[in-house]
N, CA, C and O atoms as CSV, one atom per row, in Angstrom:
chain,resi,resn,atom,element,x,y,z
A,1,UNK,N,N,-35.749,-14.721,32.123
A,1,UNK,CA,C,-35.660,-13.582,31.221
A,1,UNK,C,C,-34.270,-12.955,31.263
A,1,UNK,O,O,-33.725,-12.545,30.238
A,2,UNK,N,N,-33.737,-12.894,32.408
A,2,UNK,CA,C,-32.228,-12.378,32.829
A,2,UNK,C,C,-31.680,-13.088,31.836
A,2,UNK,O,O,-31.274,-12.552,30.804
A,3,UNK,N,N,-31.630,-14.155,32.026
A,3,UNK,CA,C,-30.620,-15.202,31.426
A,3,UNK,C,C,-30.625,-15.362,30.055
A,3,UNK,O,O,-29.579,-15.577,29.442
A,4,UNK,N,N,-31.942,-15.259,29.395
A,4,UNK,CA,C,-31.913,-14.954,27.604
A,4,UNK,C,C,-31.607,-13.773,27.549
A,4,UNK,O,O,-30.756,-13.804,26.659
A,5,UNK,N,N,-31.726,-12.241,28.014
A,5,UNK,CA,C,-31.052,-11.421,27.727
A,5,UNK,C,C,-29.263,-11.456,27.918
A,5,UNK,O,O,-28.550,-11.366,26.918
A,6,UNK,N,N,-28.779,-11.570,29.058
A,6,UNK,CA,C,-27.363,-12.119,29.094
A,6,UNK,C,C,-26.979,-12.632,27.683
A,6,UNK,O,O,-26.192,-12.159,26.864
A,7,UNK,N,N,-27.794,-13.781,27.633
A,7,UNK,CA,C,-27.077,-14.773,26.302
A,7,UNK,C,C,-27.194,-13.550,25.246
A,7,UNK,O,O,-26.148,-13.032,24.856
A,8,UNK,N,N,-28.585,-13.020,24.719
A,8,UNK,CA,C,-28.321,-12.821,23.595
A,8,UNK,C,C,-27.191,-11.227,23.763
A,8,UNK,O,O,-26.671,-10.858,22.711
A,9,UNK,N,N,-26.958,-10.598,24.735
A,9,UNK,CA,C,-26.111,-9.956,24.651
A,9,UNK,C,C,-24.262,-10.022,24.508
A,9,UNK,O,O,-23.526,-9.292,23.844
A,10,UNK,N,N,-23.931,-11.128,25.360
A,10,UNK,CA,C,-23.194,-11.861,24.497
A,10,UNK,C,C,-22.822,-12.053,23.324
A,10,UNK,O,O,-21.961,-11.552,22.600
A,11,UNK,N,N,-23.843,-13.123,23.183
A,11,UNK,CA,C,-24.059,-13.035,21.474
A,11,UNK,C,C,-23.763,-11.765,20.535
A,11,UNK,O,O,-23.130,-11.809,19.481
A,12,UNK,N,N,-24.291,-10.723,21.068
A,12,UNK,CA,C,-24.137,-9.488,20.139
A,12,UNK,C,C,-22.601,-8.876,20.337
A,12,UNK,O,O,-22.101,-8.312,19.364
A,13,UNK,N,N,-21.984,-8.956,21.345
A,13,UNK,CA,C,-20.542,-8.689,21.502
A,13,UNK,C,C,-19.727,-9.434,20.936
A,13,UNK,O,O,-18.627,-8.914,20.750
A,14,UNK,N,N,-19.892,-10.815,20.471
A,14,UNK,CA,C,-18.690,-11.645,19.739
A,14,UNK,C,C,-19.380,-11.138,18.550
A,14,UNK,O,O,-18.885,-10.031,18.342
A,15,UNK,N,N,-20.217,-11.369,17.717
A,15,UNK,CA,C,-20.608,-10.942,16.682
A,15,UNK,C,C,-19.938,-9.266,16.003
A,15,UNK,O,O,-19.659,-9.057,14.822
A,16,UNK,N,N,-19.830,-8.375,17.030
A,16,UNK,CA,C,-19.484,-7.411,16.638
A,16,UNK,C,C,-18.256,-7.513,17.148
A,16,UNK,O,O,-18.028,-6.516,17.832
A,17,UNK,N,N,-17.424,-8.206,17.132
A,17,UNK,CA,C,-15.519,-8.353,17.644
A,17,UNK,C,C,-15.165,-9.540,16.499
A,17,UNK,O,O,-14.015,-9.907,16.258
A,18,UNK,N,N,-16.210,-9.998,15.927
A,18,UNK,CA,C,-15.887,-10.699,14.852
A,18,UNK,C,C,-15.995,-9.727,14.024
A,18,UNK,O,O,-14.879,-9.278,13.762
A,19,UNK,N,N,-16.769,-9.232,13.527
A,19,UNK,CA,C,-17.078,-8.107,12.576
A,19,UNK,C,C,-16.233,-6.936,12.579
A,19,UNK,O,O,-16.341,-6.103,11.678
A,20,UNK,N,N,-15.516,-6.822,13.386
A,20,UNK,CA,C,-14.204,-5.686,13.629
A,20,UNK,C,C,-12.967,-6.928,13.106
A,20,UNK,O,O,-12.584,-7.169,11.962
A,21,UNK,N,N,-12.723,-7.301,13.873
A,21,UNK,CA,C,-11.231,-8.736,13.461
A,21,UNK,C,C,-11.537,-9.023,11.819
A,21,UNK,O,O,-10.460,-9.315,11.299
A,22,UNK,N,N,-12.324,-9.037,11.104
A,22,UNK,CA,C,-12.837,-9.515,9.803
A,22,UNK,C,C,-12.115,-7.927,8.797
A,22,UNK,O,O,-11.260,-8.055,7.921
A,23,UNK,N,N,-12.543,-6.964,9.093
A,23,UNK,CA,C,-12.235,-6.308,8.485
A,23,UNK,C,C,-10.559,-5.865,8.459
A,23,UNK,O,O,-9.867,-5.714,7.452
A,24,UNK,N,N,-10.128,-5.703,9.963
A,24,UNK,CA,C,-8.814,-5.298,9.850
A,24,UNK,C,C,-8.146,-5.984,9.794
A,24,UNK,O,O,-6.983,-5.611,9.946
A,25,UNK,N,N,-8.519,-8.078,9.429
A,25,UNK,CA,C,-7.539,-8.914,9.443
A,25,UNK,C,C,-7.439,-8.754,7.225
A,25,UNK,O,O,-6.555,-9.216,6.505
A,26,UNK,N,N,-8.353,-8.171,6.914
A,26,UNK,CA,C,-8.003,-7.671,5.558
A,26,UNK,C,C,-7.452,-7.019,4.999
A,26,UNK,O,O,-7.867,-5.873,4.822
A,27,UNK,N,N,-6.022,-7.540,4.356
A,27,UNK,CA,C,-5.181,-6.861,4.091
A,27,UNK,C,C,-5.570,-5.891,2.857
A,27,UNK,O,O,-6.452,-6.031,2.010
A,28,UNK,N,N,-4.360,-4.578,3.087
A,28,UNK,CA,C,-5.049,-3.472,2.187
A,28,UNK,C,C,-3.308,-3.097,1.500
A,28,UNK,O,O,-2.180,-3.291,1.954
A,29,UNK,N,N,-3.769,-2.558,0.369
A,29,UNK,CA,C,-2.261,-2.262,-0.336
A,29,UNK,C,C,-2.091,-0.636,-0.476
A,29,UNK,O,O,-3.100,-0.044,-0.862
A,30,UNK,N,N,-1.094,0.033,-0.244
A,30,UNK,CA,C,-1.042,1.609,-0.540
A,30,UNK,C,C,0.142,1.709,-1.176
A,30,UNK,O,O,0.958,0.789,-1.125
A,31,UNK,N,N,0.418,3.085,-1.991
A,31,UNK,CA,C,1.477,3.298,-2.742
A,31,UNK,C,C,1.684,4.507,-2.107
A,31,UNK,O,O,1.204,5.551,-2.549
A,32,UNK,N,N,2.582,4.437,-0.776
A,32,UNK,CA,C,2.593,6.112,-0.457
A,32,UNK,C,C,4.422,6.870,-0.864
A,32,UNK,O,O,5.552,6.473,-0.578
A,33,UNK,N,N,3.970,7.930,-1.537
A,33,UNK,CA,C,4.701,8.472,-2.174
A,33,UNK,C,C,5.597,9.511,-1.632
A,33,UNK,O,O,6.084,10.519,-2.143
A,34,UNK,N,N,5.693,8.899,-0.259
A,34,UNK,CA,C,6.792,9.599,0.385
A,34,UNK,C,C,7.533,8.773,1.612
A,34,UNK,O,O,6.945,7.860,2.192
A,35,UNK,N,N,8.710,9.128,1.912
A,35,UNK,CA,C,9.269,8.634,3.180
A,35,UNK,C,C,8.557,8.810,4.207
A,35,UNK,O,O,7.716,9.670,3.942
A,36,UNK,N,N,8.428,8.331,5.550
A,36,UNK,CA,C,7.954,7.918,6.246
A,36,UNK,C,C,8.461,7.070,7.656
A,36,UNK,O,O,9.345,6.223,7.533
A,37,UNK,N,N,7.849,7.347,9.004
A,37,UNK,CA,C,7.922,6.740,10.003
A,37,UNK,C,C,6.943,6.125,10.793
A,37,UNK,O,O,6.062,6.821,11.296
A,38,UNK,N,N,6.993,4.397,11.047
A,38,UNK,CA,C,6.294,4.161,11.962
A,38,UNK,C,C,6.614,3.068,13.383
A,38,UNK,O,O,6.892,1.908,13.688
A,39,UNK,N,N,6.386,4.176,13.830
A,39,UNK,CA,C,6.918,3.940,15.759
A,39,UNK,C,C,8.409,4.623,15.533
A,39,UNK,O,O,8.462,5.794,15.159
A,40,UNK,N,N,9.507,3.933,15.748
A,40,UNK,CA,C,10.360,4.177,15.334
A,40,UNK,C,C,11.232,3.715,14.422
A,40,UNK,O,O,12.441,3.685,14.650
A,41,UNK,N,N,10.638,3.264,13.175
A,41,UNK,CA,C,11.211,2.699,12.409
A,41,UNK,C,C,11.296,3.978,11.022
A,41,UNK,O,O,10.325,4.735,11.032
A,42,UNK,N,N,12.194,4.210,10.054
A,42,UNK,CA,C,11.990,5.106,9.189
A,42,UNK,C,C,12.121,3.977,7.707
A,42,UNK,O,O,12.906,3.058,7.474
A,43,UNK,N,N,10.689,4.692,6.710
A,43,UNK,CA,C,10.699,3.761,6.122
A,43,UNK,C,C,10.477,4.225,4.347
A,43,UNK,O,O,9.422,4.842,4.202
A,44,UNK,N,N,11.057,4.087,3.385
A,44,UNK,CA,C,11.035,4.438,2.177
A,44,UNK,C,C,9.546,4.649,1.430
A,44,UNK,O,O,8.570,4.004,1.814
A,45,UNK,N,N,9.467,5.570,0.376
A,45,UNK,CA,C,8.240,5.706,-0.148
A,45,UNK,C,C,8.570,4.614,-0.908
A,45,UNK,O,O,9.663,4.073,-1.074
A,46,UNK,N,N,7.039,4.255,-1.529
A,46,UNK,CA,C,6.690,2.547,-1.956
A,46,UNK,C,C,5.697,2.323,-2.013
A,46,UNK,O,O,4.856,3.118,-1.596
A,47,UNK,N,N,5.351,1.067,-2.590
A,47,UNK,CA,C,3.783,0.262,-2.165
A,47,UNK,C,C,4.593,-0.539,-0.970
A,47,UNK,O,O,5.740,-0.982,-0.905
A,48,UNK,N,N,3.438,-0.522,-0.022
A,48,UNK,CA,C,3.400,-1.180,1.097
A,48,UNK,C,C,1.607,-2.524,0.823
A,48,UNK,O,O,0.560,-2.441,0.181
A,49,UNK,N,N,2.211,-3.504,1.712
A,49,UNK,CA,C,1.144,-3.794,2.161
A,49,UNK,C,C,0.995,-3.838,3.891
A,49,UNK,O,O,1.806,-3.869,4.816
A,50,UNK,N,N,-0.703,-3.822,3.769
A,50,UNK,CA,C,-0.762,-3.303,5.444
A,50,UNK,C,C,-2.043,-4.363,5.737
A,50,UNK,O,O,-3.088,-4.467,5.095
A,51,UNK,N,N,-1.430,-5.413,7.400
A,51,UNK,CA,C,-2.140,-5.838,7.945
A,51,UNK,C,C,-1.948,-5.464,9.396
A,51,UNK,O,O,-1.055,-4.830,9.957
A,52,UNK,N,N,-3.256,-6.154,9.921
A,52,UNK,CA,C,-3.586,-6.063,11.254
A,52,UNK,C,C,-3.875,-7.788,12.057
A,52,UNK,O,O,-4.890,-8.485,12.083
A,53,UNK,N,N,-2.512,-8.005,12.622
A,53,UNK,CA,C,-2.820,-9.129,13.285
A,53,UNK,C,C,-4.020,-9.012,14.680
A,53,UNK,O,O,-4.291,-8.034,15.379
A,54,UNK,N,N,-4.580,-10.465,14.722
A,54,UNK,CA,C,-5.694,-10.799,15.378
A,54,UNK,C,C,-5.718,-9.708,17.139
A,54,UNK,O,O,-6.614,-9.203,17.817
A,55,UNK,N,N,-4.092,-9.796,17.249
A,55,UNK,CA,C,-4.247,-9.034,18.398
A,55,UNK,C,C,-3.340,-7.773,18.391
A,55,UNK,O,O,-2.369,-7.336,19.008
A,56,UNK,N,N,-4.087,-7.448,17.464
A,56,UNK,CA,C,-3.794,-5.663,16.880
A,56,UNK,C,C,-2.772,-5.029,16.593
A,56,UNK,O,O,-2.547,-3.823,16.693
A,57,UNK,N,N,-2.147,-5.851,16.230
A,57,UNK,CA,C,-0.469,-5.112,15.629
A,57,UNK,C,C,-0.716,-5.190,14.756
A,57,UNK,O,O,-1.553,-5.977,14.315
A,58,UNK,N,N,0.074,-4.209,14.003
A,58,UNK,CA,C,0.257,-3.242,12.623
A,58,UNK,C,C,0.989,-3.802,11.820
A,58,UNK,O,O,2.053,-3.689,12.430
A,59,UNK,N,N,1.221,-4.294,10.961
A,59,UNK,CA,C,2.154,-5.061,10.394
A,59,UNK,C,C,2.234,-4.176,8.981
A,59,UNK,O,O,1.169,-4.072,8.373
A,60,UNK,N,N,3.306,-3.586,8.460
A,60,UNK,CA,C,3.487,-3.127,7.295
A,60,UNK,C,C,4.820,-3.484,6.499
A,60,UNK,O,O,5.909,-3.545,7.070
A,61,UNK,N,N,4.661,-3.701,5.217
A,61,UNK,CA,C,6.110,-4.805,4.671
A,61,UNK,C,C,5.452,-3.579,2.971
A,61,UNK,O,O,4.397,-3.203,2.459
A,62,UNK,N,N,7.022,-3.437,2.760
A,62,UNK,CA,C,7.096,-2.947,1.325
A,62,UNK,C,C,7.473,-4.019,0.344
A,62,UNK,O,O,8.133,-4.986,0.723
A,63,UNK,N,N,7.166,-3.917,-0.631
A,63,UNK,CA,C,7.380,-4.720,-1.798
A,63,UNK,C,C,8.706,-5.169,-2.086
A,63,UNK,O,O,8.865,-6.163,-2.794
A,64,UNK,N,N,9.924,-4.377,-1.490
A,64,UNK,CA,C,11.419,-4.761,-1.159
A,64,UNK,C,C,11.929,-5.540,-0.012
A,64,UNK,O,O,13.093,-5.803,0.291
A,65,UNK,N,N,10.563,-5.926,0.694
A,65,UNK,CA,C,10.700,-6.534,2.060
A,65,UNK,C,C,11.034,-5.791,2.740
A,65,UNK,O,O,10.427,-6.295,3.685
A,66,UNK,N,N,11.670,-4.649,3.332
A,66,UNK,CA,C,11.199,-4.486,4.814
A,66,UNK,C,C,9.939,-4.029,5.683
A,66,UNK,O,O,9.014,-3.465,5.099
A,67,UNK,N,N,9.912,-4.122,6.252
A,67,UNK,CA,C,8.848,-3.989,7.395
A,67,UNK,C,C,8.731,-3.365,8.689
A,67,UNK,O,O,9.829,-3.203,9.220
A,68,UNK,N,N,7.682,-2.938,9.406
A,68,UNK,CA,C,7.577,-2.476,10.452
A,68,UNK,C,C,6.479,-2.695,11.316
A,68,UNK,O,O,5.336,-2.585,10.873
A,69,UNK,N,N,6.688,-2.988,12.481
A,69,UNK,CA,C,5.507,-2.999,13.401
A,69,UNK,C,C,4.760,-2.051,13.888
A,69,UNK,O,O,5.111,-0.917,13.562
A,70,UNK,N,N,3.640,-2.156,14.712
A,70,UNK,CA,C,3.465,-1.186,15.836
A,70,UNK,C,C,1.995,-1.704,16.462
A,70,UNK,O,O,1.201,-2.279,15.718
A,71,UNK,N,N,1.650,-1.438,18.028
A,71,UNK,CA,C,0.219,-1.499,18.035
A,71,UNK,C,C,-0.380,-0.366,17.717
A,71,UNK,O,O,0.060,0.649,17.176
A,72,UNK,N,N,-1.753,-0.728,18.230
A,72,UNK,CA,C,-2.658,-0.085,17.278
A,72,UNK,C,C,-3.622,0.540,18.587
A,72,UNK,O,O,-3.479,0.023,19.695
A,73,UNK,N,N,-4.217,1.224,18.474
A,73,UNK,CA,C,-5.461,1.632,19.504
A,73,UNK,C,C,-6.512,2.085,19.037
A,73,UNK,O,O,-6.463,2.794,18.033
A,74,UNK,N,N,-7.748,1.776,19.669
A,74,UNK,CA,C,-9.018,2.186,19.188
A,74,UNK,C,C,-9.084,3.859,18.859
A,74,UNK,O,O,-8.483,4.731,19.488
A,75,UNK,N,N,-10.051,4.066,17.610
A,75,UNK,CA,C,-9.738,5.251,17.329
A,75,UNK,C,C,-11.643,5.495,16.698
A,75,UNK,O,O,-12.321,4.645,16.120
A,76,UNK,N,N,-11.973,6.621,16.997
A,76,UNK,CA,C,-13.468,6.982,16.499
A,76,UNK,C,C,-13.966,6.501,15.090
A,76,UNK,O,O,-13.485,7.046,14.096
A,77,UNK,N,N,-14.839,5.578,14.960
A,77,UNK,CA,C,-15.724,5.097,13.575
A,77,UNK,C,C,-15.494,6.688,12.259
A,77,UNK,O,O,-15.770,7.842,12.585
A,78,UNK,N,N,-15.179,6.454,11.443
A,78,UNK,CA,C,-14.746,7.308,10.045
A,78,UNK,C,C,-16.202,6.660,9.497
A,78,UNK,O,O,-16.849,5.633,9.704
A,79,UNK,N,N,-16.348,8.052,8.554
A,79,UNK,CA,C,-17.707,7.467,7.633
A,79,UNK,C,C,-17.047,6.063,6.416
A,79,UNK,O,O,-15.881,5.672,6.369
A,80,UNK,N,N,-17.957,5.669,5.750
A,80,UNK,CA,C,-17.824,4.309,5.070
A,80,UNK,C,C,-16.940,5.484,3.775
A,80,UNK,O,O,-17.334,6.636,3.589
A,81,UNK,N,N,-15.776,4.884,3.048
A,81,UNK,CA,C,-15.364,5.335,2.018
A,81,UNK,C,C,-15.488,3.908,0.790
A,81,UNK,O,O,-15.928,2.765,0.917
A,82,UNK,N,N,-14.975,4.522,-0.180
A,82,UNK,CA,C,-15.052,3.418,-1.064
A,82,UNK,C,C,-13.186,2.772,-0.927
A,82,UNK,O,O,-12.619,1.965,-1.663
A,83,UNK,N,N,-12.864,3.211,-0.203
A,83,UNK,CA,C,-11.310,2.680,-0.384
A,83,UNK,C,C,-10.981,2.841,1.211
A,83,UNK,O,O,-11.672,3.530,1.961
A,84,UNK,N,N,-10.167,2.324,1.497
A,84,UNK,CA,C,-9.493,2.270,2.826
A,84,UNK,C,C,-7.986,3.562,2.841
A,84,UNK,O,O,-7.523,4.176,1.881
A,85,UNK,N,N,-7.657,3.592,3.965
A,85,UNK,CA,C,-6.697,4.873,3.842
A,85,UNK,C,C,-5.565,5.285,4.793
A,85,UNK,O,O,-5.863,5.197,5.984
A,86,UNK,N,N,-4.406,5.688,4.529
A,86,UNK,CA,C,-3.103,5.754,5.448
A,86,UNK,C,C,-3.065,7.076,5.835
A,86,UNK,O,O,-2.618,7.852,4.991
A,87,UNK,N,N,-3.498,7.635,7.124
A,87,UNK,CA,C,-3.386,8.867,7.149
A,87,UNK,C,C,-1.776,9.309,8.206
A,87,UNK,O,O,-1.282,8.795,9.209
A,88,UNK,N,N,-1.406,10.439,7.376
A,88,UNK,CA,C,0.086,10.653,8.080
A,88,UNK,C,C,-0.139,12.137,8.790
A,88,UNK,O,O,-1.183,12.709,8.477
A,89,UNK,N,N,0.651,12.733,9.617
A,89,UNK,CA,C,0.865,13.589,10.328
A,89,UNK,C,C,2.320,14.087,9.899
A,89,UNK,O,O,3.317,13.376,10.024
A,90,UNK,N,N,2.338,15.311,9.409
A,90,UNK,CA,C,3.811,15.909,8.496
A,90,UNK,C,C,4.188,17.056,9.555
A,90,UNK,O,O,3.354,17.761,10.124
A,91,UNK,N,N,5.761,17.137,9.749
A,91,UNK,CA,C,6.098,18.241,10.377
A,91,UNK,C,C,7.633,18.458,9.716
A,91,UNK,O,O,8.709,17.890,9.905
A,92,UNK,N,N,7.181,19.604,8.814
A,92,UNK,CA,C,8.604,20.136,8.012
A,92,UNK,C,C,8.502,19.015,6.696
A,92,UNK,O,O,7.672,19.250,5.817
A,93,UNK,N,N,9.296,17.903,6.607
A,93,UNK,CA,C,9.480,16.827,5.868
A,93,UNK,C,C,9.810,15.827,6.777
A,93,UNK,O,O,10.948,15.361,6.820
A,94,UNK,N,N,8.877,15.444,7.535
A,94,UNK,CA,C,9.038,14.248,8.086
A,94,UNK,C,C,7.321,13.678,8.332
A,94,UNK,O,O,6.529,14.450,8.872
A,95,UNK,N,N,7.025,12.773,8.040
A,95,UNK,CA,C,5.616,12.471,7.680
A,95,UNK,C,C,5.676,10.879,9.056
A,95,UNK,O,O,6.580,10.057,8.906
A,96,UNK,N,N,4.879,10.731,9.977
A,96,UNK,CA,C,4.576,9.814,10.453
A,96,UNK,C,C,3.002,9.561,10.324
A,96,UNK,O,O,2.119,10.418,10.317
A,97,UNK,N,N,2.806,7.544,10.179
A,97,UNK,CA,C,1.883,7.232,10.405
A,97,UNK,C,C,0.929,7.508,11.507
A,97,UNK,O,O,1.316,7.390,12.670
A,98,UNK,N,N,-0.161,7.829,11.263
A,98,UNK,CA,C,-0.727,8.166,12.591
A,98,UNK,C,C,-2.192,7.712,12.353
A,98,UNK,O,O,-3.073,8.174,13.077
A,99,UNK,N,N,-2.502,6.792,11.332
A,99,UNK,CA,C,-4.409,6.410,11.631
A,99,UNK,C,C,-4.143,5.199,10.390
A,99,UNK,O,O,-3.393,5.224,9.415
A,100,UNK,N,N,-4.886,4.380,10.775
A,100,UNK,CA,C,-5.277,3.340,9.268
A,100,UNK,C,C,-6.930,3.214,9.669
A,100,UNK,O,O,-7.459,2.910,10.738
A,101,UNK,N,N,-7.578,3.619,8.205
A,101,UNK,CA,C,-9.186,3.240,7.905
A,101,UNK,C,C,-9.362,2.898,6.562
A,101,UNK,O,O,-9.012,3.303,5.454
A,102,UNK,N,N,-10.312,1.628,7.270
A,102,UNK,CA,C,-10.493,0.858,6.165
A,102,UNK,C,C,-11.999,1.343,5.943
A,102,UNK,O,O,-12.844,1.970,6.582
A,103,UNK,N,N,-11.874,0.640,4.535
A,103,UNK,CA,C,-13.132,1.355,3.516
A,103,UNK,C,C,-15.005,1.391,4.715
A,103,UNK,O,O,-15.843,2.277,4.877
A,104,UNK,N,N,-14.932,0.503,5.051
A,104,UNK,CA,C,-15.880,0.446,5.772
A,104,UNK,C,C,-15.931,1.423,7.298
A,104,UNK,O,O,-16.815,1.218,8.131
A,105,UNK,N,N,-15.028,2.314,7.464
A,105,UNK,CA,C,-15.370,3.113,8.233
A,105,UNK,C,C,-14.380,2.958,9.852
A,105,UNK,O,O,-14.260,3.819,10.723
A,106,UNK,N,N,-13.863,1.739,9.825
A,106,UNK,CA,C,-12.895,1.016,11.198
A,106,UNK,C,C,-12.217,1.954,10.967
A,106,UNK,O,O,-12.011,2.601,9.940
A,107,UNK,N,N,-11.804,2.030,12.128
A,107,UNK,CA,C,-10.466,2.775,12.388
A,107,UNK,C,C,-9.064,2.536,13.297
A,107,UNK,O,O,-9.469,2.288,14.433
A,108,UNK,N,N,-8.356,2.520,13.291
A,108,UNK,CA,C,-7.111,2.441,13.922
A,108,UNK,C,C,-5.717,3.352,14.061
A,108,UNK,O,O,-4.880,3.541,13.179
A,109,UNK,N,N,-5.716,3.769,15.185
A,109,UNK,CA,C,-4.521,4.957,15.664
A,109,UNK,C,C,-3.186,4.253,15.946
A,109,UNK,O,O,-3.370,3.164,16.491
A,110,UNK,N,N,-1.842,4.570,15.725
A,110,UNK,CA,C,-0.785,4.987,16.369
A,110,UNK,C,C,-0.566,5.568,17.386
A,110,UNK,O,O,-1.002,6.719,17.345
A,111,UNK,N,N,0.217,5.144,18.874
A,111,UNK,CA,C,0.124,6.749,19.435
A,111,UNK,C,C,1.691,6.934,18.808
A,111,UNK,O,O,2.510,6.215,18.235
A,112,UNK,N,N,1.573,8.781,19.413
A,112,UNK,CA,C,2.677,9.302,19.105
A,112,UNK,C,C,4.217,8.934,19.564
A,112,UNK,O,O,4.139,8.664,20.762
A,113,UNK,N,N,5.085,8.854,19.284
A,113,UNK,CA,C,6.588,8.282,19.708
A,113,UNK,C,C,7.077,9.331,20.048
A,113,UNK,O,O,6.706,10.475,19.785
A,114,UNK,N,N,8.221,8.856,20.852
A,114,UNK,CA,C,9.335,10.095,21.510
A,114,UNK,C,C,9.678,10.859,20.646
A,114,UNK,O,O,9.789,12.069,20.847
A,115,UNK,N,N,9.900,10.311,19.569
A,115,UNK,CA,C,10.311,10.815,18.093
A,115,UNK,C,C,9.564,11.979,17.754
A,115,UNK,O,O,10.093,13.082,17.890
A,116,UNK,N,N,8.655,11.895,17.422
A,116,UNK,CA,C,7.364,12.130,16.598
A,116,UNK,C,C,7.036,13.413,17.430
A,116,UNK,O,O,6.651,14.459,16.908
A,117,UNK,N,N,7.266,13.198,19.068
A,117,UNK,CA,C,6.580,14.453,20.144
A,117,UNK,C,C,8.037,15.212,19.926
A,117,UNK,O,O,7.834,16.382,19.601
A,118,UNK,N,N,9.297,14.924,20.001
A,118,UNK,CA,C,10.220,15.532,19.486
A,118,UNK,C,C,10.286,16.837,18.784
A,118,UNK,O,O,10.405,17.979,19.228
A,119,UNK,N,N,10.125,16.156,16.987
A,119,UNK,CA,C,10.227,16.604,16.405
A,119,UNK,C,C,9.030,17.442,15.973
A,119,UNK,O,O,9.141,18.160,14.979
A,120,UNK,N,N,7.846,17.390,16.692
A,120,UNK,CA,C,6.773,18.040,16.636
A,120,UNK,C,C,7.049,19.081,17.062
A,120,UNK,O,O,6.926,19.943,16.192
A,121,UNK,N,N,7.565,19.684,18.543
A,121,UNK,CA,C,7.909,20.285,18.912
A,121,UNK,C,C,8.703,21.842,18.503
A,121,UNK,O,O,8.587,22.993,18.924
A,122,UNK,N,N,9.600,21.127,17.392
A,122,UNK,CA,C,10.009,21.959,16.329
A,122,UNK,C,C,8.842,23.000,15.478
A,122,UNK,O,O,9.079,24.149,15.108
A,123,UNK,N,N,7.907,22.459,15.346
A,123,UNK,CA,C,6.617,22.733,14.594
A,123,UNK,C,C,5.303,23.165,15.115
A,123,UNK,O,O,4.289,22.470,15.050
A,124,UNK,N,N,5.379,24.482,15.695
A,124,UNK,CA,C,4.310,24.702,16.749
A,124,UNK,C,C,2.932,24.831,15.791
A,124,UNK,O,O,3.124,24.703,14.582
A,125,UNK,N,N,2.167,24.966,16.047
A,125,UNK,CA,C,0.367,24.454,15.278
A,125,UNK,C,C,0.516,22.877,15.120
A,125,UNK,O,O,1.289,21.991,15.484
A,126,UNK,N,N,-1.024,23.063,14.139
A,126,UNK,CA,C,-1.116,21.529,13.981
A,126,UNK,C,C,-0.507,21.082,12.611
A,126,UNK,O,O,-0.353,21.773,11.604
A,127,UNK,N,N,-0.172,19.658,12.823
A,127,UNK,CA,C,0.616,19.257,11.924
A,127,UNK,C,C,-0.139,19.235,10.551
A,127,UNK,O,O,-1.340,19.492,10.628
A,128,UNK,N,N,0.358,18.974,9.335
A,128,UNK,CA,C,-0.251,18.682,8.245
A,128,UNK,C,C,-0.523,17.488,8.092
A,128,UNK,O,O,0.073,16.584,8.679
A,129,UNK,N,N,-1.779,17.268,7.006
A,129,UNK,CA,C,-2.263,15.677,7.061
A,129,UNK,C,C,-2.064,15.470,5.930
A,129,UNK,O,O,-2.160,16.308,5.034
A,130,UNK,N,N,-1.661,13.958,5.769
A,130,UNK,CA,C,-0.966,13.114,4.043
A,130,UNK,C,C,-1.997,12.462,4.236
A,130,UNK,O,O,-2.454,12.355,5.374
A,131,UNK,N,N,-2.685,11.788,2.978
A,131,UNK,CA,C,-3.269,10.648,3.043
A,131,UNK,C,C,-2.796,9.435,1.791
A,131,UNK,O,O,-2.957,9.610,0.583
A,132,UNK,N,N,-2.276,8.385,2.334
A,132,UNK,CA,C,-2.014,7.591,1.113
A,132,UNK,C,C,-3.560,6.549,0.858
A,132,UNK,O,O,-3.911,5.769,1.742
A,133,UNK,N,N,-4.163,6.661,-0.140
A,133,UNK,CA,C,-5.619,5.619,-0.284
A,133,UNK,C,C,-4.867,4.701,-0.819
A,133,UNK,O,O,-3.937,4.791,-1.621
A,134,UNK,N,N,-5.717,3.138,0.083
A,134,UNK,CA,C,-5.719,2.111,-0.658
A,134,UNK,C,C,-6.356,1.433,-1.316
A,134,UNK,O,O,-7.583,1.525,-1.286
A,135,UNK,N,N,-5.609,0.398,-2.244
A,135,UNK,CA,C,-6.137,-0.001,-3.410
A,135,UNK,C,C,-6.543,-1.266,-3.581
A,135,UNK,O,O,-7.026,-1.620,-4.657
């Protein structure tokens, strides 16, 4: 009995690490309409497209080609939307990435950069939130 429970628990852990890898290996497109930073890269408003390689890096490339990396960290289940979504963290005029969720509710964080705790700093409360939806 041990041993069919084991298995089928197993079983239920690749199943649901497939079912996570499935969604965020689906690429999503946004048009965010402002400048922008992620990690430390600073990056033009644009359509971007945004993936998530198998072992959780961030991969984002604008339609002019450049690009930026970053990892990613687990971040709390979002309810199901009909669109997936770029959420930013603004302080003054400087907007960093800080969450990607996809339509189905996944989620994925940024942490914050030297940068980012920096210039936060400047900006005592909480920051303002951008959201670019994708399409």
């Amino acid at each position: 009995m041990k041993r069919v429970s084991a298995t089928l628990f197993v079983l239920i852990v690749i199943l649901a690490m497939a079912s996570t890898a499935s969604a965020q290996s689906t690429p999503m497109r946004a048009n965010i309409p402002f400048d922008f930073t992620v990690g430390d890269r600073h990056l033009d408003k644009g359509d971007y497209r945004v993936r998530v390689t198998t072992l959780g890096v961030l991969q984002l490339q604008s339609s002019n080609g450049s690009a930026a990396f970053s990892l990613l960290q687990a971040a709390p289940q979002e309810n199901p939307q009909t669109r997936g979504a770029l959420v930013f963290r603004r302080y003054g005029d400087a907007n960093f990435l800080s969450k990607i969720v996809w339509a189905d509710g996944l989620a994925r964080e940024l942490p914050k950069t030297r940068g980012e705790i920096e210039i936060a700093r400047k900006y005592p409360g909480a920051p303002a939130i951008e959201t670019a939806t994708a399409r």
